[in-house]
N, C-alpha and C positions, 0 to 999 in steps of 0.2 A: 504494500500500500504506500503509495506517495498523496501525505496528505498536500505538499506544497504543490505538486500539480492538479490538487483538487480543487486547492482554493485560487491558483490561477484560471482555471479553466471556469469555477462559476464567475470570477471578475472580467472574464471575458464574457461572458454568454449578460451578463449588466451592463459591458460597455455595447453588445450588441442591439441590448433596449429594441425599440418599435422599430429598429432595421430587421428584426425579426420576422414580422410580416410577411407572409408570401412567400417566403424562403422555402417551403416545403414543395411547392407547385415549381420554382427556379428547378431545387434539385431533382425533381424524378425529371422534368422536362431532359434538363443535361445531359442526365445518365444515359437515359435513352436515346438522346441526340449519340451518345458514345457508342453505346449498345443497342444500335437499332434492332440484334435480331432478338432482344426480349420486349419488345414493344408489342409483340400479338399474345406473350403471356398474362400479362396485365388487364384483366376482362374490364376492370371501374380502375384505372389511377387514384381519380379524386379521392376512391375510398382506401388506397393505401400510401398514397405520399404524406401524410399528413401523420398518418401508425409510423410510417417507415423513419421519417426524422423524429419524432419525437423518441419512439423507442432506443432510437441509433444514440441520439445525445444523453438518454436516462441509461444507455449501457455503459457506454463511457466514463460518464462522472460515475455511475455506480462503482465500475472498476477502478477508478483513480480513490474511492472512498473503501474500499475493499469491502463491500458491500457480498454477503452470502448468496444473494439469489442471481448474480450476475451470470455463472453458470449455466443456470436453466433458463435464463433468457435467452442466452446465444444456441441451447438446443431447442427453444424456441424459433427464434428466426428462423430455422435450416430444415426442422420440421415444417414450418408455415411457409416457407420458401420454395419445398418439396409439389406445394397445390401448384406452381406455376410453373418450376423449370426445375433445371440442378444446376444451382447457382454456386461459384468455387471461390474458395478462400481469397482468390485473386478479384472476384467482381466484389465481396464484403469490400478488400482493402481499397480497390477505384471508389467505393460509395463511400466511404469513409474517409478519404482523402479527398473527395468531390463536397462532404459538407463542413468538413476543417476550410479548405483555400477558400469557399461560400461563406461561412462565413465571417472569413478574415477580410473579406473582400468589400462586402453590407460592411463593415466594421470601419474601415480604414484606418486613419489614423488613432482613433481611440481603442483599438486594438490592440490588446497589452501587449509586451515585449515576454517573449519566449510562450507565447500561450496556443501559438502554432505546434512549438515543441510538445507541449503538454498533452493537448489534444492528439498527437501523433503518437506518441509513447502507450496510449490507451487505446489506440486502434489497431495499433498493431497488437499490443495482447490479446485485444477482441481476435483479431484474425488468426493469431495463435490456437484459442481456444475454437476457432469455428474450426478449423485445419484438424485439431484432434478429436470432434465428435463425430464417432461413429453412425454411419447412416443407419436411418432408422431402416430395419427389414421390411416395416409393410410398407414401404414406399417402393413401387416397382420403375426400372431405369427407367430413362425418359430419351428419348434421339435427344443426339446434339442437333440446339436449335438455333445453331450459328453455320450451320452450310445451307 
């Protein structure tokens, strides 16, 4: 647990204030602007951009707080992730890096010093732990749905 990249990262997420806004409908747009061929797995966006950042930010501070259920959150994602595609530790770490630089970005200059770092250090553990949870069996493979 590093609590000093806990406390940086909520003084970042206060200097992000009402830059917050809309921020969730930016990110899935992006992602998908990136990753066009998961843009037909997404049956409603609106009803998961909005889940998808808020949970992504409440896993991160969790983790930077060394919070116990952070765990079954990330076997949550990958389970709930399982209804759309099979999504890989490498699309966690772009979406996690696509809503660090978003919101460093909404932020600008009020944007603390090293709080990019902080927020970085937590996504990559997220992506550690998504990397080591084993797929659940009754999910059956899915075609790669990027050819």
């Amino acid at each position: 647990m590093d609590t000093a990249d806990h406390l940086l990262m909520e003084a970042s997420l206060v200097a992000l204030d009402e830059r917050y806004d809309g921020i969730a409908a930016e990110l899935f747009e992006r992602f998908i602007a990136d990753h066009p061929h998961y843009a037909p797995v997404f049956l409603n966006p609106a009803a998961a951009r909005e889940r998808m950042t808020r949970e992504t930010l409440e896993a991160m501070l969790g983790l930077a707080a060394g919070e116990w259920w952070v765990d079954h959150a990330v076997a949550n994602f990958i389970d709930l992730h399982h209804n759309y595609a099979d999504f890989t530790p490498q699309d966690y770490a772009a979406w996690f890096a696509l809503v660090i630089k978003t919101m460093a970005s909404r932020a600008g200059a009020d944007w603390p010093a090293g709080a990019s770092d902080a927020w970085q250090r937590q996504a990559d553990g997220l992506v550690a732990k998504v990397a080591a949870v084993e797929r659940n069996e009754e999910v059956p493979e899915r075609p790669d749905v990027s050819s």
